[in-house]
Backbone as CSV, one residue per row, in Angstrom:
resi,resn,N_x,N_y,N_z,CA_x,CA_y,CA_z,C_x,C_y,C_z
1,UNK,-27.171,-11.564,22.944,-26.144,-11.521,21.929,-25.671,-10.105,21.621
2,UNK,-26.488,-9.319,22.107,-25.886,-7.864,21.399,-24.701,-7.037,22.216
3,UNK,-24.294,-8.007,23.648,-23.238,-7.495,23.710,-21.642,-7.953,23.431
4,UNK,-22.331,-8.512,22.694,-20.541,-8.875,21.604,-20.545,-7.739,19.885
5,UNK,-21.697,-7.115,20.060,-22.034,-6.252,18.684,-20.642,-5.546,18.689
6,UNK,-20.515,-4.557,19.739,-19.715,-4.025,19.386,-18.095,-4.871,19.239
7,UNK,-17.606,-5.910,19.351,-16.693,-6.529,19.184,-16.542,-7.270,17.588
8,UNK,-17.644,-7.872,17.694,-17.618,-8.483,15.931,-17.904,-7.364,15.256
9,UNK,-17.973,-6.241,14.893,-18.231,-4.633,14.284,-16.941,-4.516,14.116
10,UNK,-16.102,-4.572,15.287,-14.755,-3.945,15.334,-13.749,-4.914,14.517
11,UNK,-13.942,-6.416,14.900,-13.067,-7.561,14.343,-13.634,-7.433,12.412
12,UNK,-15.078,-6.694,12.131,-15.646,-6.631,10.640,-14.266,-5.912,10.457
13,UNK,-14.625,-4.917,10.828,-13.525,-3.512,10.508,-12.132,-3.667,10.359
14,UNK,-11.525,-4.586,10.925,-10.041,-4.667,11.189,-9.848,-5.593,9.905
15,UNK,-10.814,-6.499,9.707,-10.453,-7.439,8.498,-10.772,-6.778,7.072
16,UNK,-11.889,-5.762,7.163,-11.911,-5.154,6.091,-10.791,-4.290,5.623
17,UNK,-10.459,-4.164,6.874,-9.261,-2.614,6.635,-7.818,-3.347,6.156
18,UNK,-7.179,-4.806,7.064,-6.266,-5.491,6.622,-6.209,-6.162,4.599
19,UNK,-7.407,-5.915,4.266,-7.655,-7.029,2.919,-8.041,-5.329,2.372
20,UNK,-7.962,-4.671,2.636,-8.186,-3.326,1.907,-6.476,-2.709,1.984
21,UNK,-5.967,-2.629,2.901,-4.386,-2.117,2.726,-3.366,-2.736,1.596
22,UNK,-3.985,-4.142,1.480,-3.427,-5.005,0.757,-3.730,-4.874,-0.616
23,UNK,-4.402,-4.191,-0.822,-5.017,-3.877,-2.517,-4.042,-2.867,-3.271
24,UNK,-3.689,-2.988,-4.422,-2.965,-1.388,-5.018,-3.395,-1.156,-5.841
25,UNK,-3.473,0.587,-5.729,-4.051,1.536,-6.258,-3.963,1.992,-7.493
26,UNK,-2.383,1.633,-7.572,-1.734,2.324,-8.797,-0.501,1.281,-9.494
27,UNK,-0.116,1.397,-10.463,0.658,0.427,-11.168,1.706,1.413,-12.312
28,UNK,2.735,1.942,-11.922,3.402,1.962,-13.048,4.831,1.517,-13.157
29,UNK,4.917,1.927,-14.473,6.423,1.115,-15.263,6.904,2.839,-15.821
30,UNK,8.133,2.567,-15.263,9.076,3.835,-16.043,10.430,3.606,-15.506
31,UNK,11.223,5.119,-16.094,12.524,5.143,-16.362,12.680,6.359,-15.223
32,UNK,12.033,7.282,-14.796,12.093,8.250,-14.426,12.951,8.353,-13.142
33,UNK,13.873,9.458,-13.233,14.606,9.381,-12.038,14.300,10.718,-10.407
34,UNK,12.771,11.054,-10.639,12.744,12.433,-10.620,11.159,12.035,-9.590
35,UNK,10.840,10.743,-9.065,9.776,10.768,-8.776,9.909,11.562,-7.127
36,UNK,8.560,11.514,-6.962,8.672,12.844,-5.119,9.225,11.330,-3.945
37,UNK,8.593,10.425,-4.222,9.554,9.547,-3.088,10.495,8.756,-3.079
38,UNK,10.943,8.884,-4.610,12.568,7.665,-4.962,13.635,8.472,-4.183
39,UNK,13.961,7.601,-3.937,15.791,7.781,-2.949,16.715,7.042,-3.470
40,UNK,16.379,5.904,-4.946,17.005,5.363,-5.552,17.294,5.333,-6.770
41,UNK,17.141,6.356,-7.649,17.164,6.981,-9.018,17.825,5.795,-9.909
42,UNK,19.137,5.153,-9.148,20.104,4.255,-9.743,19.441,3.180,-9.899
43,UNK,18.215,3.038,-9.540,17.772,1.613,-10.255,17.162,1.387,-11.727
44,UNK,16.379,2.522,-11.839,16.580,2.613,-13.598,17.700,3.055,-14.618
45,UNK,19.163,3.368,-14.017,19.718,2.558,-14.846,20.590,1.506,-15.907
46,UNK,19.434,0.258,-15.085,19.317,-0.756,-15.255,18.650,-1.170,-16.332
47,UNK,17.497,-0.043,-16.395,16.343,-0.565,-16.812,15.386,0.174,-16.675
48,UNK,13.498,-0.473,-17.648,12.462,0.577,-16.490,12.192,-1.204,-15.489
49,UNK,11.490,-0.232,-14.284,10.660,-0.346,-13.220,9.470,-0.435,-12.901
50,UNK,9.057,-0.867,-12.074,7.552,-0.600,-11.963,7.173,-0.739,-10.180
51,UNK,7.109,0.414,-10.214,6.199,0.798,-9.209,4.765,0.251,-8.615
52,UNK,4.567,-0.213,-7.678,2.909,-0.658,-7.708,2.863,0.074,-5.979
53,UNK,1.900,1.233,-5.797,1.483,1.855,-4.659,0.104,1.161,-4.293
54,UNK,0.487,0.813,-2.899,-0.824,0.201,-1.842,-1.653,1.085,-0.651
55,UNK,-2.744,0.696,-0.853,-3.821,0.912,0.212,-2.802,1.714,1.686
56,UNK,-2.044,0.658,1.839,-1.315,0.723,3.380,-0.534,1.709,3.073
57,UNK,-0.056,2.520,2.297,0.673,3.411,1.755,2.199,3.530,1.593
58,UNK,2.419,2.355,1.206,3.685,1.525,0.507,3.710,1.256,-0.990
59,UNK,5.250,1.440,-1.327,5.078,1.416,-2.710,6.696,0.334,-2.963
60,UNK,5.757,-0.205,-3.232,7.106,-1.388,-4.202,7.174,-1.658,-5.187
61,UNK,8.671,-1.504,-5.424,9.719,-1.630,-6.479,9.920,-2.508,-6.837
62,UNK,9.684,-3.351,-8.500,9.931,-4.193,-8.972,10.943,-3.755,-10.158
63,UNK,11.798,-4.917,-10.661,13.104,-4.732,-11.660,13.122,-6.586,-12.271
64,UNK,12.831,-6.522,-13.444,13.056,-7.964,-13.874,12.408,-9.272,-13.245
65,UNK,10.855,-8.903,-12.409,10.151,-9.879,-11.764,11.134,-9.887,-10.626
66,UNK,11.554,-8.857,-9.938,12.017,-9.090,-8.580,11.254,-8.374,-7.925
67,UNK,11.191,-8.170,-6.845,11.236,-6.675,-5.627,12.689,-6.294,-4.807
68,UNK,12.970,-5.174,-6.143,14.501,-4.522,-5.493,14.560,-3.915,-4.299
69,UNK,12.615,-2.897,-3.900,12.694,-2.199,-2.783,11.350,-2.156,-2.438
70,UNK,11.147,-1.709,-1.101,9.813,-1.338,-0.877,10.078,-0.005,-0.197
71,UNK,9.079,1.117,-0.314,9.096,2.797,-0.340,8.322,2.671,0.420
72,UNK,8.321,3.709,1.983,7.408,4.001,2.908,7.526,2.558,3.876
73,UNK,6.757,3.197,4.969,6.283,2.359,6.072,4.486,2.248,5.822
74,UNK,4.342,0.814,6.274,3.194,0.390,6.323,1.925,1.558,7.222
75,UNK,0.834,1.845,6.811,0.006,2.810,7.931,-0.451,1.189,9.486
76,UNK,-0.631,2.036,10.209,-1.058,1.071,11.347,-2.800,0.566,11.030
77,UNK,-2.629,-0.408,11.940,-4.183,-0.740,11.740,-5.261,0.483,11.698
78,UNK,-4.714,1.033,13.149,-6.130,2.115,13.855,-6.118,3.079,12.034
79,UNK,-5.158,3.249,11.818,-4.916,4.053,10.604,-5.602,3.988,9.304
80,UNK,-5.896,2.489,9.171,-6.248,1.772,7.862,-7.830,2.054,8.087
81,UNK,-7.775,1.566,9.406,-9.492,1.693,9.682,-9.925,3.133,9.524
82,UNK,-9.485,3.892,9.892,-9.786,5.882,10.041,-9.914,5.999,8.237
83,UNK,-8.858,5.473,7.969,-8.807,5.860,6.234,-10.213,5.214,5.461
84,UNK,-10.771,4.104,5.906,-11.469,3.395,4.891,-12.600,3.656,5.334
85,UNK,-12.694,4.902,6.009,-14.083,5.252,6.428,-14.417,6.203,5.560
86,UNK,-13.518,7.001,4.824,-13.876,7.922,4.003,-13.435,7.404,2.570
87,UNK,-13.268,6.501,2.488,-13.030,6.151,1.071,-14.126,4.931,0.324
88,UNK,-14.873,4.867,-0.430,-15.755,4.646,-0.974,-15.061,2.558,-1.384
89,UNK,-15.214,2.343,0.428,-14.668,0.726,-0.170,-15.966,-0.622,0.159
């Protein structure tokens, strides 16, 4: 059996890392037009916003229980896995 170890290790890893990208980090609500990665200032105003930043290093934009936008590209798998080796998950 131990030479599938290194395969079910790797398939652990990929599922930990997929259900770990998917988690967010951070949660806010504002008005601010001044943040380092908005390219859309004009959506607050509307209104405030709320921001919620993920694991995968995406950040989406909510307005009135919608999603107006999503910020960034997703990190790749190999990526997620490299990251969650140093982060206390």
């Amino acid at each position: 059996m131990t030479q599938y170890k290194k395969k079910v290790d790797l398939q652990r890893a990929i599922l930990k890392a997929e259900a770990w990208g998917k988690e967010p980090y951070s949660i806010e609500t504002h008005r601010l037009k001044s943040n380092d990665y908005d390219t859309r200032p004009e959506d607050t105003d509307r209104g405030y916003v709320t921001d919620t930043r993920y694991n995968n290093g995406t950040i989406v934009r909510e307005q009135f229980g919608k999603v107006i936008h999503v910020f960034g590209k997703p990190l790749s798998l190999e990526q997620l896995i490299e990251k969650i080796k140093y982060e206390k998950v």
